[in-house]
C-alpha positions in Angstrom: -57.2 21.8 -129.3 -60.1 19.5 -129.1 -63.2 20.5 -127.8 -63.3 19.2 -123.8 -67.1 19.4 -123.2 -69.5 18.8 -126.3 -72.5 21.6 -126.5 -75.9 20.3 -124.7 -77.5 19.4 -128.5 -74.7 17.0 -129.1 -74.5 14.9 -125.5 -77.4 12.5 -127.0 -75.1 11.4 -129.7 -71.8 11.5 -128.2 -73.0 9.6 -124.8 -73.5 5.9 -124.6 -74.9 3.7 -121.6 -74.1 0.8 -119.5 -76.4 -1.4 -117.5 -78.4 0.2 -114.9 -77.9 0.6 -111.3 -80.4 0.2 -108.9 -83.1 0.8 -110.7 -80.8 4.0 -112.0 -80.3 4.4 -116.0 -76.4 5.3 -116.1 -75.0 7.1 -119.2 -71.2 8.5 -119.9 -69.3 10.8 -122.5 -66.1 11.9 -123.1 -67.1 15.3 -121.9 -65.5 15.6 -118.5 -63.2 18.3 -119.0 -59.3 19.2 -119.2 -58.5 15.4 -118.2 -55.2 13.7 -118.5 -54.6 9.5 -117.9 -51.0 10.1 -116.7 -50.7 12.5 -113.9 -48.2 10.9 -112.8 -46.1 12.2 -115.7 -45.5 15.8 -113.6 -43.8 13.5 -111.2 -41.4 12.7 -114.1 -40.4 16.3 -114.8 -39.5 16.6 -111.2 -37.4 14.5 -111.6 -36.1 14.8 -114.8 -35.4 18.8 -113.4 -33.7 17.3 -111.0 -30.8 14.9 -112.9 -30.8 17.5 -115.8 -30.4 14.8 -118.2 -32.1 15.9 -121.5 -30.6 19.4 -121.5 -27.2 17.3 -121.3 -28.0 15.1 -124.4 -29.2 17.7 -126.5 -26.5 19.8 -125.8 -24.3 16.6 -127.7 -26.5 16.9 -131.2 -26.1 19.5 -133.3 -29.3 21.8 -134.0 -28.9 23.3 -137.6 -32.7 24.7 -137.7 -33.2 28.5 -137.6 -33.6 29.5 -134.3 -35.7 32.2 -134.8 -38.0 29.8 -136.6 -38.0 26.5 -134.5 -41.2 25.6 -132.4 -39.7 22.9 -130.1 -37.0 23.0 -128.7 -34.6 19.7 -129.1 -34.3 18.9 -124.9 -38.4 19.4 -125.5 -38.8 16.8 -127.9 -36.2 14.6 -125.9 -38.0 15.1 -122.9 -41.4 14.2 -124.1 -40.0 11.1 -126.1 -38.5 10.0 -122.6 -41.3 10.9 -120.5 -43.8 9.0 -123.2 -41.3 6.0 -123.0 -41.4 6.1 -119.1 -45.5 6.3 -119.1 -45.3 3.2 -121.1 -46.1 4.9 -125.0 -43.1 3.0 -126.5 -43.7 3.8 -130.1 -43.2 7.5 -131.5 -46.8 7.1 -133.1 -48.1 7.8 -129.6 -46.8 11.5 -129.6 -49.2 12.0 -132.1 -52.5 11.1 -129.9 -50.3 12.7 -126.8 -50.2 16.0 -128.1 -52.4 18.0 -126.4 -52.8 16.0 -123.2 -52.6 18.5 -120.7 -50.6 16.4 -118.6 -47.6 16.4 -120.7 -47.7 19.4 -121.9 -47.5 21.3 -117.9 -44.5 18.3 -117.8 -42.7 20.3 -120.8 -43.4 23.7 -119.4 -47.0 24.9 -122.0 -50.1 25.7 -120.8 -53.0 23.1 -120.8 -55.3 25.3 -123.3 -53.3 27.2 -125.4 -50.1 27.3 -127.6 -49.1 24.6 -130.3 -48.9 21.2 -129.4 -45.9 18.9 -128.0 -44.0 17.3 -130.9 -45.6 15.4 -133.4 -44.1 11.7 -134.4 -42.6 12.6 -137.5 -40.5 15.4 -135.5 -39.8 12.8 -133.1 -38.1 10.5 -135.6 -36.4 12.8 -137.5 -34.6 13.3 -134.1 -34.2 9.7 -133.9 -32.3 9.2 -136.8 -30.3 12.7 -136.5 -26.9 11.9 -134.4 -24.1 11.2 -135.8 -21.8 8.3 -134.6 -19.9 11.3 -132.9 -22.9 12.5 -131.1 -23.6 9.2 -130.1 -20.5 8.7 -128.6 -20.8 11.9 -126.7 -24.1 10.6 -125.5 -23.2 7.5 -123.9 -20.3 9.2 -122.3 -23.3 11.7 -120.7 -24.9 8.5 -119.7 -21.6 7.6 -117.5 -21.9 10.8 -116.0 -25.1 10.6 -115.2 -24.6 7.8 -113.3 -20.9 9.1 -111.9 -23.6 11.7 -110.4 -26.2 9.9 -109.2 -23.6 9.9 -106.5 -23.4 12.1 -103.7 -19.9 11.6 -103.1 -17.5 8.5 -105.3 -17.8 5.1 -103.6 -14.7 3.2 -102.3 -15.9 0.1 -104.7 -18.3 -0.3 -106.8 -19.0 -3.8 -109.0 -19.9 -3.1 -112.5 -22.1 -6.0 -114.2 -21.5 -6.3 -118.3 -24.3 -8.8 -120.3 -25.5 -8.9 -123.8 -28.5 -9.7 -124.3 -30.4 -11.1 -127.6 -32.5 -8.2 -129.4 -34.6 -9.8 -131.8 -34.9 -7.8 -134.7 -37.7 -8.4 -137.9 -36.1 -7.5 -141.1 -32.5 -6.7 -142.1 -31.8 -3.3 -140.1 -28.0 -2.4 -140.3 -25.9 -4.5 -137.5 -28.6 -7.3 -137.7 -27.7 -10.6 -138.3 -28.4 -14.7 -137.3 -27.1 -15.8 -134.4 -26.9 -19.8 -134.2 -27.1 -20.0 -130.3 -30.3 -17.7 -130.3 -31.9 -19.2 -133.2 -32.7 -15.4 -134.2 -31.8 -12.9 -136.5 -31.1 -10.3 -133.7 -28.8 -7.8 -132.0 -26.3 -8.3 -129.4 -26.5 -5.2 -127.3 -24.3 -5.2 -124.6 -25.5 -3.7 -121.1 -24.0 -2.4 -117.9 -25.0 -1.8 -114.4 -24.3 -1.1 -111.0 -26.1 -3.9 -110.1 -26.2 -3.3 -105.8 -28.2 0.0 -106.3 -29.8 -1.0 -109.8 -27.7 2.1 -111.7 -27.7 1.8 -115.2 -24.4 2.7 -116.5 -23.7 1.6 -120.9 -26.2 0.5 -123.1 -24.3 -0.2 -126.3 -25.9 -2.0 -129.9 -23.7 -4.1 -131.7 -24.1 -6.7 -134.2 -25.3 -10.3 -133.4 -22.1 -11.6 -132.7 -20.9 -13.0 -129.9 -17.9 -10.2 -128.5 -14.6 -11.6 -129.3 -11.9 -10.7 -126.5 -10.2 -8.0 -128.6 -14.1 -5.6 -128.8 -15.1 -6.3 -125.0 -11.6 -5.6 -123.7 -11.6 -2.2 -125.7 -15.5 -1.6 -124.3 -14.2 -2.0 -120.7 -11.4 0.3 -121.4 -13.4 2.8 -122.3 -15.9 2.5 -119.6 -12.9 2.3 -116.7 -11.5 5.3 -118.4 -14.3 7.6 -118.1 -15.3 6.3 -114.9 -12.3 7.2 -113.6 -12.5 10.6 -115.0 -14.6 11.4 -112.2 -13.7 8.8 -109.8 -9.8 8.3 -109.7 -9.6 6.3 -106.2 -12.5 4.2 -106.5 -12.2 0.4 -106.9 -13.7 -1.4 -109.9 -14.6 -4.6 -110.0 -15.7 -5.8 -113.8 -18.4 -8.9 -113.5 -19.0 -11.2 -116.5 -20.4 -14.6 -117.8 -18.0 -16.9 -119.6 -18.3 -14.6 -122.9 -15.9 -11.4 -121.0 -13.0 -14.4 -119.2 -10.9 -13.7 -122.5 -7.8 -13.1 -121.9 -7.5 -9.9 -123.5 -10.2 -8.8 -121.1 -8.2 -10.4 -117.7 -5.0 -9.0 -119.3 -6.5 -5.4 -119.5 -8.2 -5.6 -115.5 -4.7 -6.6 -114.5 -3.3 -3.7 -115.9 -5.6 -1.2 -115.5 -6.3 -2.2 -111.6 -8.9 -3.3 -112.1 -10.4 -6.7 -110.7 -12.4 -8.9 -112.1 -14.6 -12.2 -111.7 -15.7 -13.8 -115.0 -17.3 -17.0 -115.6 -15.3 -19.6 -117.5 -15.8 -22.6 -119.7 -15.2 -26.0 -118.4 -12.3 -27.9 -120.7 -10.3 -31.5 -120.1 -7.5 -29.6 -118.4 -9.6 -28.0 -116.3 -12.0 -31.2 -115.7 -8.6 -33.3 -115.4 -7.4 -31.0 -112.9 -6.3 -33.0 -109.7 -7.5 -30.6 -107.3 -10.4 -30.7 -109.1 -10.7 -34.2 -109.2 -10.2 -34.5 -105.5 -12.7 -32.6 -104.5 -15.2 -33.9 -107.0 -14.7 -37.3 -105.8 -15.0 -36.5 -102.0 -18.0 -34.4 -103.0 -19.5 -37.4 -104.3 -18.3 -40.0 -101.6 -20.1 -37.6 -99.0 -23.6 -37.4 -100.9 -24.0 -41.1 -101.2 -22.7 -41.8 -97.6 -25.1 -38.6 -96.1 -28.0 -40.4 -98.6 -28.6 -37.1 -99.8 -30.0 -36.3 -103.3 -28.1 -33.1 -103.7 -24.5 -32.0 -102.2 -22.7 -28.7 -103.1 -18.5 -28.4 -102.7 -16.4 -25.8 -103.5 -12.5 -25.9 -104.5 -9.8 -23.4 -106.0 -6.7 -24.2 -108.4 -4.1 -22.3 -110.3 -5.0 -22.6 -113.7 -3.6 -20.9 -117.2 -4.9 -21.7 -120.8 -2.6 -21.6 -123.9 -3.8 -18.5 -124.4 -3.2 -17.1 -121.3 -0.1 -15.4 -120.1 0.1 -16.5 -116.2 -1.4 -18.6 -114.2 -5.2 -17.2 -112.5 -6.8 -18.1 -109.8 -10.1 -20.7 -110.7 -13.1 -21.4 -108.3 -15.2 -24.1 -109.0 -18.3 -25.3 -107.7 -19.0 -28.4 -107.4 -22.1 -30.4 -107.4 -23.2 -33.9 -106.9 -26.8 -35.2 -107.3 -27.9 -38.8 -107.9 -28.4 -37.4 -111.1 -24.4 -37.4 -111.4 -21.7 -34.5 -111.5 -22.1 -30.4 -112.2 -19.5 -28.4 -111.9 -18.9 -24.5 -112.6 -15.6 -22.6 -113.0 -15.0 -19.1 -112.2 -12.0 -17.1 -113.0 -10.8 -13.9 -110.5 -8.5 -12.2 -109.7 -9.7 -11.3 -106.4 -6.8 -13.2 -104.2 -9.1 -13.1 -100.7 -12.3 -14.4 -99.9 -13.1 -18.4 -99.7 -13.7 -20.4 -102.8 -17.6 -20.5 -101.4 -17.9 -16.7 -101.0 -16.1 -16.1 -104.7 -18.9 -18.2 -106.1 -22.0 -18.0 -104.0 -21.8 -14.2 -103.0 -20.1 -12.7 -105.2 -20.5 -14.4 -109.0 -23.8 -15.4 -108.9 -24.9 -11.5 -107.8 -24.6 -11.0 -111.5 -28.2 -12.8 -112.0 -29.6 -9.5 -110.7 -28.3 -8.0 -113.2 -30.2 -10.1 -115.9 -33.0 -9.7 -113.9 -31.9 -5.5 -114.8 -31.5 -5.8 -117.8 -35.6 -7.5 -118.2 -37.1 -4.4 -116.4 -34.6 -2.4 -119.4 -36.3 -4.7 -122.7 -40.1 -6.4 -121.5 -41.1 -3.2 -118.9 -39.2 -0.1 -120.8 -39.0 -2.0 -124.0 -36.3 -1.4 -124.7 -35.8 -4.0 -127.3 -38.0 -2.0 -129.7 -35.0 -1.2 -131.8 -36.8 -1.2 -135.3 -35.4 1.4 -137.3 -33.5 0.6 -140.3 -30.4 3.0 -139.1 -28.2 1.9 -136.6 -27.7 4.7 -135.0 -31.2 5.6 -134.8 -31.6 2.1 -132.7 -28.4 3.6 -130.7 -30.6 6.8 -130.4 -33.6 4.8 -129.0 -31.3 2.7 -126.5 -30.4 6.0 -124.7 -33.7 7.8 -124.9 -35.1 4.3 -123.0 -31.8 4.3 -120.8 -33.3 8.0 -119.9 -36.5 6.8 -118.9 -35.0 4.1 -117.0 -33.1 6.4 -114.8 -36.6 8.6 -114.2 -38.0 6.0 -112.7 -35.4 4.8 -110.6 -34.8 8.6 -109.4 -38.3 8.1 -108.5 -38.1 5.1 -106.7 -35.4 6.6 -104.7 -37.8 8.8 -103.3 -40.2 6.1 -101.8 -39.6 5.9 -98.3 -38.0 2.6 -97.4 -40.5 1.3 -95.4 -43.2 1.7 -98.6 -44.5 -1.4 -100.4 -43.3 0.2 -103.2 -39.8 1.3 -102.7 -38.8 -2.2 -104.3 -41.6 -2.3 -106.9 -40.8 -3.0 -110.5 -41.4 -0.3 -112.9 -44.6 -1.4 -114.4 -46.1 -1.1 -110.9 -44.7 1.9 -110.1 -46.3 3.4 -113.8 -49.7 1.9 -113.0 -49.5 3.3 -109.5 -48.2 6.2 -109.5 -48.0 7.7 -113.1 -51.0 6.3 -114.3 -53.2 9.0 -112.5 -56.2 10.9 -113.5 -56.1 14.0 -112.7 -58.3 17.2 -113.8 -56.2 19.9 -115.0 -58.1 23.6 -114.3 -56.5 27.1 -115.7 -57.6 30.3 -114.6 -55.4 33.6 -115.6 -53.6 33.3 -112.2 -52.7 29.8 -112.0 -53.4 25.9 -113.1 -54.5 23.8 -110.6 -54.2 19.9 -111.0 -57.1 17.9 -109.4 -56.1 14.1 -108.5 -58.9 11.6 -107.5 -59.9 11.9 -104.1 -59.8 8.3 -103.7 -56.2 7.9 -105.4 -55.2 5.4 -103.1 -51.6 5.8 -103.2 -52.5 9.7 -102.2 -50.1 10.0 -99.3 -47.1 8.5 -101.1 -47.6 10.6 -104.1 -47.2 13.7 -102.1 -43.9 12.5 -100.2 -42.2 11.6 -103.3 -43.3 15.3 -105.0 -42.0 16.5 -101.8 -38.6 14.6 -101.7 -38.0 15.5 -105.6 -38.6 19.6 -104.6 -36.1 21.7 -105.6 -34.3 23.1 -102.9 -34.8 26.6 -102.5 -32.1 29.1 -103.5 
């Protein structure tokens, strides 16, 4: 353990100065005690105790080390990798410099001054790149039932978003290749969320290519299946850009009971469509009469590509501008609700979901999938997944009325896990001392309260 307060002899060469104050000569050191920069991180463990997720993923590795020799538990090393990730310390190289901060260590259950340290980064790789493709599996399917219950009770409907999303990788891991449309030599995870209450749900890794109809239709089986595990009466809705409206995919929803509402590609049937057509040319006819620069229309048609196997129903929006026609197709099989309400309320609720799936890669970077192994960069995906669903446990606990109960999570990490805070032992207890000017004080203390276990 580092020494926390240098002897008297050594402040003159450990302090340093900044410019006076009022006439006042001010100095500082790094002698202020049993300090920790992320208070907030106890916080974390609340509610990490709470959704009992790292206990549930390491129970899906298997440990081979002696247990009468091992130091750190595996859920301990999970839980500090996640609660790292969640404080903003992407890297595993941070462990290293966050071994002793008493912060984290309270968080994984060891007192502030004594005992061996949290997990260094080597441990923490070696982790990384232990599951097998089996574990992994078992892992995501934990992930599902996390969010399964995150529920207090199963919805009547929920609306599952799926995206992929370009990973840009910078060498030649395993799964990485170029992708044209990207201009990158990248991964293709795919992602999926509950997009009305912000659940995570999948985060899968696959190779830079685009999901043919055959892969995303077996992923959605797969999902549905376990969902339903747990839910067997609730309503799915699977929602898609124009890379899930294969007909594989359509075919499978149909089957299954599943509906769905993809986007699809415009095409000369579908652009030579007279429906279409009509309502195009009306569209345009009442722009130019109104003298308006923009005007937005809405039409439906039975439509069914060569590939297809019955005719679907097709929403387009339509578009006219004095900067000529745009039009957009949608593909459902949702058989109420207005052309206008297909498209406008429903489809383009996905873009939350990309905005989702941001806060997942650029705020819990999540994108820092660099190891050689795929499965490691499977590994990392869920550990970051993890984090993401501490912070949104978190956020659940924010009274509504709060500025921050809709706060992204880099605020919510500068504001509320970001905290100094003294840590003090004595051989009776360990007492954590925020700032007394903290100024998010009072909301701290409701959401500590609200993430209390119940007594038993």
């Amino acid at each position: 353990m580092p020494q926390t307060t240098p002897a008297e002899s050594d402040y003159s060469a450990t302090s340093f100065s900044f410019p006076a104050v009022r006439g006042r000569k001010v100095t500082a050191a790094f002698d202020g005690g049993r300090l920790t920069s992320d208070g907030g991180v106890l916080v974390l463990a609340q509610a990490e105790r709470m959704m009992g997720i790292c206990g549930r993923l390491a129970e899906c590795i298997a440990d081979p080390r002696d247990p009468t020799r091992v130091v750190h538990r595996l859920e301990d090393i999970l839980r500090a990798r996640i609660f790292a990730i969640a404080c903003g310390y992407e890297d595993a190289d941070d462990l290293d410099a966050l071994r002793d901060d008493p912060g984290f260590r309270l968080a994984l259950d060891k007192l502030p001054g004594s005992g061996a340290g949290l997990a260094s980064q080597p441990t923490m790789s070696r982790w990384e790149n232990a599951p097998t493709k089996r574990e992994l599996a078992k892992m995501l399917k934990v992930m599902i039932d996390i969010y399964c219950a995150s529920y207090t009770a199963a919805p009547a409907a929920v609306t599952l978003d799926i995206d992929d999303t370009c990973d840009v990788v910078h060498g030649y891991q395993q799964l990485s290749f170029w992708n044209g449309h990207h201009g990158e030599r990248c991964f293709l995870p795919i992602h999926v969320y509950d997009t009305a209450t912000r659940r995570p749900v999948a985060m899968l890794l696959r190779t830079s290519k685009t999901p043919s109809g055959k892969e995303a239709a077996g992923h959605i089986r797969r999902l549905v299946r376990h969902i339903r595990r747990h839910w067997p009466d609730t309503h799915i809705t699977i929602r898609g850009d124009g890379h899930y409206g294969r007909p594989e995919v359509m075919s499978y929803c149909e089957a299954a009971g599943v509906d769905y509402v993809f986007g699809l590609l415009t095409n000369a049937a579908l652009r030579a469509d007279p429906v279409i057509v009509t309502a195009a040319d009306a569209c345009a006819v009442r722009r130019a009469e109104a003298g308006r620069v923009v005007l937005r229309s809405y039409a439906e048609t039975r439509y069914s590509a060569k590939s297809w196997n019955r005719q679907r129903r097709v929403v387009a929006r339509i578009e006219a501008s004095t900067l000529g026609m745009d039009i957009r197709y949608v593909v459902t099989s949702l058989t109420e609700g207005s052309a206008e309400h297909i498209y406008d309320t429903l489809y383009c609720a996905r873009g939350q979901a990309e905005n989702l799936i941001k806060l997942h890669k650029t705020q819990l970077a999540s994108d820092r999938t660099s190891c050689r192994s795929a499965n490691a960069n499977q590994m990392r995906l869920i550990l970051h997944t993890a984090a993401y669903w501490l912070l949104w446990r978190i956020q659940q606990a924010i009274p509504r009325t709060a500025a921050l109960a809709k706060a992204e999570f880099t605020t919510l990490r500068l504001r509320l896990l970001k905290v100094a805070a003294r840590v003090m032992e004595s051989a009776t207890r360990i007492r954590v001392a925020f700032a007394s000017a903290c100024p998010d004080a009072d909301l701290l203390r409701a959401i500590v309260l609200a993430l209390k276990p119940a007594p038993t």
